[in-house]
Structure formats: C-alpha cells, structure tokens
N, C-alpha and C positions, 0 to 999 in steps of 0.2 A: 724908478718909482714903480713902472708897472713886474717887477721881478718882487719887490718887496711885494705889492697889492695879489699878487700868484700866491707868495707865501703864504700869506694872512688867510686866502682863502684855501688852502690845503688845509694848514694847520687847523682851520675850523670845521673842514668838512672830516678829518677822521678823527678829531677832540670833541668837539659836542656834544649835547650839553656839559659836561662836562667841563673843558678849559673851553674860553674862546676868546679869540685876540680883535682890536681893534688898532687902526692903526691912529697914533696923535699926532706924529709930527713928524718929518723928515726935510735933512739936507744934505749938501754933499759929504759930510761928516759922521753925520749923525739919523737915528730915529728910533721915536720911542713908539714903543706899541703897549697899552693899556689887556694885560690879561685878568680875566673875570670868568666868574661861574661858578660849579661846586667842586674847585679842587682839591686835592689831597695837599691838609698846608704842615702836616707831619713829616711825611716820608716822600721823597720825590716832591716836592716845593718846585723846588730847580730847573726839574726834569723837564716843564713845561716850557721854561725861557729857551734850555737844550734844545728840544726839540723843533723851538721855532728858527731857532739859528742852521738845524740842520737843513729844513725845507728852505732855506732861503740859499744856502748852500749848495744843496740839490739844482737850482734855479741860477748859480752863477754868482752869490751877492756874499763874501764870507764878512760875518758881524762878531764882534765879539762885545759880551756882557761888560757895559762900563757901570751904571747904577740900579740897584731895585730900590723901587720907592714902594715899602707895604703899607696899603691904607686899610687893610683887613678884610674887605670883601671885595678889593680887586690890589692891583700891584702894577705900577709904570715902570717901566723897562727902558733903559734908554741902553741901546746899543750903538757902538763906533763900528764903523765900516770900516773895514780894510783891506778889502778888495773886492773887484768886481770883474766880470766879463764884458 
C-alpha cells in the first residue's frame, strides 16, 4: 500500500494541475485509482494511466491496466497487480 500511496504522490507532484490521481480502492489483487483534472482526453488519454503504472513500477509494484471506467471529467482506473517487490 504504501509503494502504491509513493506512486499516487509522484504522479501528482510532476502532473498538476493538470492530471491528478486519487487513490479508491486497493487489495491484494487489485486498485483502482480515480484520475481528474484538465487532461488532454484527445491525444495521450492513456498516457496518464502509462505513466502512473511506470511510477509505481519505478517503486517495485508492476500493475497492468484491467478497466477504464470514463465518466467524462474524471476516469477510474482499476489496475491488477502482478507483481511486486
């Protein structure tokens, strides 16, 4: 938990205002993180889920994208875990 809550706050300290993530939910399988702000939802959409997988990555925790849920001014993210340090 606390490798993912590192993440959440990288990903927010060189994205804002612009993207920034919250986290909703996590278990041994699973977590979703709520991303919001003013993103680019044309080009690079994506890029921002990328990016949070990389920081989490960077930190030991590899996630890979299972659902985007777009509610249009924000998007939950539920990523599987499939490996850790």
């Amino acid at each position: 938990m606390e490798k993912i809550e590192k993440a959440i706050e990288l990903f927010n300290r060189f994205r804002s205002p612009e993207a920034n993530a919250k986290l909703i939910s996590k278990d041994d399988e699973y977590v979703e993180v709520k991303f919001y702000g003013h993103m680019c939802l044309t080009c690079g959409y994506y890029d921002y889920f990328e990016d949070f997988r990389y920081e989490a990555l960077d930190l030991g925790v590899e996630l890979v994208i299972d659902e985007v849920r777009d509610y249009g001014d924000h998007a939950i993210v539920r990523f599987r875990i499939v490996g850790k340090d």
